[in-house]
C-alpha positions in Angstrom: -11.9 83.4 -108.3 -8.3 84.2 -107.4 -8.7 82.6 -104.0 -10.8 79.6 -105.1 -7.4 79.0 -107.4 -5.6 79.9 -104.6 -7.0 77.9 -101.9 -7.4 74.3 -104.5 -3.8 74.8 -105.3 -2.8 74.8 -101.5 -5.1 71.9 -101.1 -3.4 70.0 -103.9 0.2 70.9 -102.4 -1.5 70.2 -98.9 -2.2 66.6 -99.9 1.5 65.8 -102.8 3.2 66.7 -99.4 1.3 64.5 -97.5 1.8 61.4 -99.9 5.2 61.8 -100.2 5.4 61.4 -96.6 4.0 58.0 -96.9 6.5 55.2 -96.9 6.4 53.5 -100.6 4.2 50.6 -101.0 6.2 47.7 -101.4 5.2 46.3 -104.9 8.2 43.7 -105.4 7.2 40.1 -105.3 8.5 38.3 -102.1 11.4 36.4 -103.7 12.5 34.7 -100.0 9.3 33.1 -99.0 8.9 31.7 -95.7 10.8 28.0 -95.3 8.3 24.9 -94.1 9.3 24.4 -90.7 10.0 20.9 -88.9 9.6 21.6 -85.4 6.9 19.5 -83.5 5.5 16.5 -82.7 4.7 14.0 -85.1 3.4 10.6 -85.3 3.7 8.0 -88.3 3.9 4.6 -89.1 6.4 2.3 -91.1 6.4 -1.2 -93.8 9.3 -2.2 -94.7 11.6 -5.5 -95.0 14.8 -6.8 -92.4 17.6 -9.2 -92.9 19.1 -10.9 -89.3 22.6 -12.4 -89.3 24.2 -13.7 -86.2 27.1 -15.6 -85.2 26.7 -18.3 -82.1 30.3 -18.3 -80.8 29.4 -21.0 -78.0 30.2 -23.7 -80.2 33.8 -25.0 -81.4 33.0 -24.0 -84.8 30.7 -20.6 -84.2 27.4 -21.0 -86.2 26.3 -18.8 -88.7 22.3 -18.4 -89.4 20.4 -15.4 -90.8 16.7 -14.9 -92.1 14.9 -12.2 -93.6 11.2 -11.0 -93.5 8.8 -8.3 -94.1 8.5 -5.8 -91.2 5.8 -2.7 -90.0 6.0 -0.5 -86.6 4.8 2.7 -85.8 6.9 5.6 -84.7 6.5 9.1 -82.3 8.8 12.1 -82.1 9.6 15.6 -81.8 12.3 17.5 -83.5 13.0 21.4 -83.4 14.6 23.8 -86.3 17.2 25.7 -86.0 17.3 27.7 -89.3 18.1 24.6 -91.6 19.7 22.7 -88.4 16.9 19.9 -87.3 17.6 17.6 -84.0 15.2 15.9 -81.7 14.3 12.6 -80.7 11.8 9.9 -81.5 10.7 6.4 -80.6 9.9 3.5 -82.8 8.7 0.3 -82.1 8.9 -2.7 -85.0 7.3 -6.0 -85.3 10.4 -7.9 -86.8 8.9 -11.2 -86.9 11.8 -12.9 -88.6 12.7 -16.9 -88.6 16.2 -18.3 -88.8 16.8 -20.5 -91.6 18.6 -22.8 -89.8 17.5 -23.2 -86.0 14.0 -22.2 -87.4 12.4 -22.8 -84.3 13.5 -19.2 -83.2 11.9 -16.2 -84.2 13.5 -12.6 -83.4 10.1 -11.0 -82.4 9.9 -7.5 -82.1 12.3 -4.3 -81.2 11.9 -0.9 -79.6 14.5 2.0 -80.6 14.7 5.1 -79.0 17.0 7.3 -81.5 18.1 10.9 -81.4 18.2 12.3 -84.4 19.8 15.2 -86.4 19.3 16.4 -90.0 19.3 19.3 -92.2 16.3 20.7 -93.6 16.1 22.2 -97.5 12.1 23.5 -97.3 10.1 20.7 -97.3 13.2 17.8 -97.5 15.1 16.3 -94.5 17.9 14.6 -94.4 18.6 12.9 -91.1 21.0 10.8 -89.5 19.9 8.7 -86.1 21.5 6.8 -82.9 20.5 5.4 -79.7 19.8 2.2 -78.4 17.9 -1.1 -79.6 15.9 -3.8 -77.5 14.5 -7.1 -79.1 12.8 -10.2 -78.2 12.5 -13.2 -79.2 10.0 -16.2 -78.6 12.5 -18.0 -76.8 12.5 -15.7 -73.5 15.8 -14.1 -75.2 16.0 -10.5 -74.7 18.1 -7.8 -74.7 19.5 -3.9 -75.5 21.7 -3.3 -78.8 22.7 -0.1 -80.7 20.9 1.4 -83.7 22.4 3.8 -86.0 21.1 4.8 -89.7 19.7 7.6 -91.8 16.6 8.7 -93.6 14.9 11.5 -95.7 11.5 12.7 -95.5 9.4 15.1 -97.6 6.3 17.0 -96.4 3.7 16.5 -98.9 1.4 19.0 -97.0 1.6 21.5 -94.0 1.0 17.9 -92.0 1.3 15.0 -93.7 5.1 13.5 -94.4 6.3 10.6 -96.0 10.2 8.8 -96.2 13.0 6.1 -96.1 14.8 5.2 -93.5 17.8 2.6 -93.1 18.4 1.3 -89.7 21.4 -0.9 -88.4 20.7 -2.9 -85.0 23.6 -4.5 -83.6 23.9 -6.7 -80.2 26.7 -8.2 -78.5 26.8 -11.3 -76.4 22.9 -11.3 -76.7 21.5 -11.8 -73.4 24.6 -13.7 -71.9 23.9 -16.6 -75.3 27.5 -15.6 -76.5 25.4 -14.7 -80.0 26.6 -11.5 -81.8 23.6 -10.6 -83.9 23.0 -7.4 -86.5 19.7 -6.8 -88.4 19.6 -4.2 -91.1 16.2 -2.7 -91.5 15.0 -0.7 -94.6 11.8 1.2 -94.3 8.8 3.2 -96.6 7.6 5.9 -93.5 4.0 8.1 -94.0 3.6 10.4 -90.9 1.1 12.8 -89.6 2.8 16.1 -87.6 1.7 18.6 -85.1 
């Protein structure tokens, strides 16, 4: 009997040792969960509405026109994380469709903007800033390359799907040789998909 005491006592011993040797199971909820992350590819499409003033300094007394109309594009990019640091780049093309009020007859048709883009990241919020350069058309054969600079925020509303603002400012000098100096402010709802 002595060694039947003997022997489950040395088990017992055997196996506290043994569990004490084990690391601790780690029972603590995780209070730094992992962040969403931006980087990849994404796609998206934008609706939105653009105001286009411009002054014609050819003539004696430069004229002044504007006009103003509803706008939608579609958009394509890729931006990488570092920690809460996002950059990349993206391109974004924009059916402007906007009359002047006064030489009505001309329509500002469309613009292409390739942007590079930087932004901070607070989980699923970004905050960016862009830049790069503009081209537009117009239905008079008038075409030409401006500047774009602006900003936006976006939220991920899943692991994939994102929607936004953005503000973008266009500005062109001397467009296409026509001595017209012409800015367009752009403001923009975005919905995106990402990869």
């Amino acid at each position: 009997m002595r060694i039947a005491v003997a022997g489950l006592i040395s088990i017992l011993v055997t196996c506290g040792a043994a569990s004490a040797a084990d690391p601790a199971v780690d029972i603590a909820p995780d209070v730094n969960p992992e962040r969403f992350g931006w980087t990849g590819f994404y796609v998206g499409a934008s609706a939105g509405y653009a105001w286009l003033k411009d002054v014609d300094n050819q003539f004696p007394v430069p004229l002044h026109d504007e006009g103003d109309d509803w706008v939608f594009g579609a958009h394509a990019g890729y931006l990488h994380g570092f920690g809460n640091f996002v950059v990349g780049a993206e391109v974004e093309a924009m059916r402007l469709d906007i009359n002047y009020e006064l030489l009505d007859f001309i329509k500002v048709n469309n613009s292409v903007a390739l942007k590079a883009r930087a932004g901070y990241a607070i989980d699923r919020f970004l905050i960016t800033g862009h830049a790069g350069g503009v081209y537009a058309t117009t239905n008079v054969d008038l075409k030409d390359w401006g500047w774009v600079a602006g900003a936006g925020v976006d939220y991920a509303l899943t692991d994939n799907v994102t929607v936004g603002g953005q503000y973008s400012h266009f500005g062109f000098d001397d467009f296409d040789g026509t001595q017209i100096d012409a800015k367009v402010d752009v403001l923009t709802a975005r919905v995106g998909v990402k990869f």
